[in-house]
N, C-alpha and C positions, 0 to 999 in steps of 0.2 A: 141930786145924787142921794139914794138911800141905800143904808149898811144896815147889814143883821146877821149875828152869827145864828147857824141853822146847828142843831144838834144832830150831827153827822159827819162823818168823815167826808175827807176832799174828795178821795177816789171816788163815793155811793154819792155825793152830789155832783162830782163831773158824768158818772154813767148815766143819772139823771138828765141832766143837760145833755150830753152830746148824741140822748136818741132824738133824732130829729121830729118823730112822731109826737114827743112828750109836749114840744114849744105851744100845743093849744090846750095842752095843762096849765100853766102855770104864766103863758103872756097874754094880760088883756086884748079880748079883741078876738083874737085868731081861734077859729073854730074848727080846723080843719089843712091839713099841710101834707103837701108831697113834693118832695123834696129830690134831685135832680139825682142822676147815677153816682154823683160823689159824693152823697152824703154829706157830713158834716167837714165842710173842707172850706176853705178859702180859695174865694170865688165861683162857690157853687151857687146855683140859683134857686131857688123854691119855691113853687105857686101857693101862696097859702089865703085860705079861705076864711072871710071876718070882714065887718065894717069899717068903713073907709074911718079914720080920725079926721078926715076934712069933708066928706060926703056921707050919709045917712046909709046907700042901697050896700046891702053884702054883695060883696064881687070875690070873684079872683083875682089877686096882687102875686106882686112879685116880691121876694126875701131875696137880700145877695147877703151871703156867710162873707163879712170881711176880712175877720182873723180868727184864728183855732190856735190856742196856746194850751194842750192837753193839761186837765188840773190847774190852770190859773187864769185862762182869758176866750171869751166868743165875743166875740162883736159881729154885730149884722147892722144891716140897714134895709128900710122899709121908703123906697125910692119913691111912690106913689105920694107915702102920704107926710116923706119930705122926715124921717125919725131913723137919729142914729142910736143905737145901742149898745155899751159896752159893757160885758158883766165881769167882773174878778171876783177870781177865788184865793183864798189863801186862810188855811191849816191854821188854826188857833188851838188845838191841842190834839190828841188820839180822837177822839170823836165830835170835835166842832172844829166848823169851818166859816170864816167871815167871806161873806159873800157880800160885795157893792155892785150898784145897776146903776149905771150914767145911762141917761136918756138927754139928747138934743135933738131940738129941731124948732123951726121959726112959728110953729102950730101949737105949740105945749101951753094951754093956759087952760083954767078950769079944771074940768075932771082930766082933761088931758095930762096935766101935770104932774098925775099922781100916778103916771103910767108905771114907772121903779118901783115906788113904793108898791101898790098894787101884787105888781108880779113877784113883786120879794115876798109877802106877805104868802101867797099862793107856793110859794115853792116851800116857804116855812112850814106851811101845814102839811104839805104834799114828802118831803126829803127829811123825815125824823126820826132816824134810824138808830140812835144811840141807847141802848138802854137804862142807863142813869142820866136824868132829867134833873 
């Protein structure tokens, strides 16, 4: 699990996160996503494009959105390559927000296991909206 408050408000990091186009911003791997008529919803599907974490060739995979908790919770899963995802948000003050990335799955070792950390780090530089630093 890795934590890190992002200097931004919760709302300007949830808008962040729930365009579904941004997810190959900021999560390792995925280079490329289209994501199914319901958007950011629970249960929706999304073909997203990026190397296998257990195979080498870029393919298209499949994203299921498992929960949408507007402003505090997305979890997905990456069914192929066996990786669940959950992010929370939660408001540390007017313009910071502590945002944690749980990642499981029976594959996670190596660079694999720095998959949270990684993608925290990415949205860190990416969602830094606050004007006093």
């Amino acid at each position: 699990m890795s934590e890190r408050v992002l200097l931004a408000p919760v709302d300007d990091v949830w808008r962040f996160l729930a365009e579904p186009y941004h997810l190959s911003d900021w999560w390792p791997g995925i280079s490329g996503v289209e994501p199914d008529r319901r958007g950011l919803a629970a249960g929706a599907r999304w073909k997203v494009q990026g190397p296998s974490y257990l195979r080498k060739p870029e393919t298209a995979r499949v994203l299921l959105v498992r929960a949408v908790v507007p402003r505090e919770l997305l979890s997905f899963e990456l069914p192929t390559n066996r990786i669940g995802v959950e992010v929370h948000l939660r408001a540390t003050g007017e313009n910071r927000t502590s945002v944690t990335i749980a990642v499981d799955g029976r594959f996670l070792i190596g660079p694999r296991s720095r998959l949270g950390a990684d993608a925290l780090a990415r949205l860190y530089d990416l969602v830094q909206t606050a004007a006093d630093r």
